[in-house]
Structure formats: structure tokens, C-alpha cells
N, C-alpha and C positions, 0 to 999 in steps of 0.2 A: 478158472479161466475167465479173465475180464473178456467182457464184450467191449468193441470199440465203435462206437456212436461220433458219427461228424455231419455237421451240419451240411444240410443240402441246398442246389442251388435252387434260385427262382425257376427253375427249367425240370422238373423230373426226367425228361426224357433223356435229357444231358445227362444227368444221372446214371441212368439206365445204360449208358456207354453209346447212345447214337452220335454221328458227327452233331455238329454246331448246327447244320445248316437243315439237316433232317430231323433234329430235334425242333428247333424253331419252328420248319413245316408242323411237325405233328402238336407241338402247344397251340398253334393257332388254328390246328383243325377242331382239335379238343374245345376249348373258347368257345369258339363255332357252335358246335353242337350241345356244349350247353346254355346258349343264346335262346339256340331251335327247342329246347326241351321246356327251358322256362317260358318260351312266347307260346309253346303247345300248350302246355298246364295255364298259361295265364288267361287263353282263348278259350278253355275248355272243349279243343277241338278233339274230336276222334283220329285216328291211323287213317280214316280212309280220307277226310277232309283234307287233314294235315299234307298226304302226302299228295292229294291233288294240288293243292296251294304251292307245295315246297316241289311241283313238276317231275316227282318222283314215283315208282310203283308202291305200293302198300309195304309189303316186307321192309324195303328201306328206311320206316319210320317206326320208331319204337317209342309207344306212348303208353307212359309205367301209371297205375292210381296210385292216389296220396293220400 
């Protein structure tokens, strides 16, 4: 049985079957967040800084070691 492989769009989410319009939402939240992860790692800031800075509770920030 062949597998059948097709190229995908700039958009995963599009992919994934969202509309146009909520796929678009969800790649520029994605972006977003990893703007926010590489300016946390670039800061060497903690979860708890970070999420005072980004006006967020702790939980909401997830700061991975590298």
C-alpha cells in the first residue's frame, strides 16, 4: 500500500481542517508565543518574573531549561 504525501500549506492549522479565518487566528497566536519564549530564554527570566512582566498569573507561563 503506497502512502500518499502532499505538500503542506504555509499554514498547519489550515491543514489540520480549521477555517481560513481561525487558522490564521491560531498561527499568529503560535508566532506570539514563540516571540514570548525566545525573549524568556533570551532574558534569562524565571516563570515568576516573566509572568509578572507579561501581567499574567505564574501557571500561564511556561519557562522550559535549555
Amino acid at each position: 500500500m503506497a502512502i500518499k504525501i502532499r505538500k503542506g500549506s504555509p499554514n498547519a492549522f489550515h491543514d489540520l481542517g480549521f477555517s481560513s479565518v481561525e487558522a490564521e487566528h491560531l498561527r499568529v497566536r503560535a508566532e506570539l508565543m514563540l516571540a514570548f519564549e525566545r525573549l524568556i530564554a533570551r532574558r534569562r527570566l524565571t516563570q515568576s518574573r516573566a509572568a509578572k512582566l507579561l501581567g499574567v498569573i505564574q501557571p500561564r507561563v511556561c519557562v522550559t531549561s535549555r
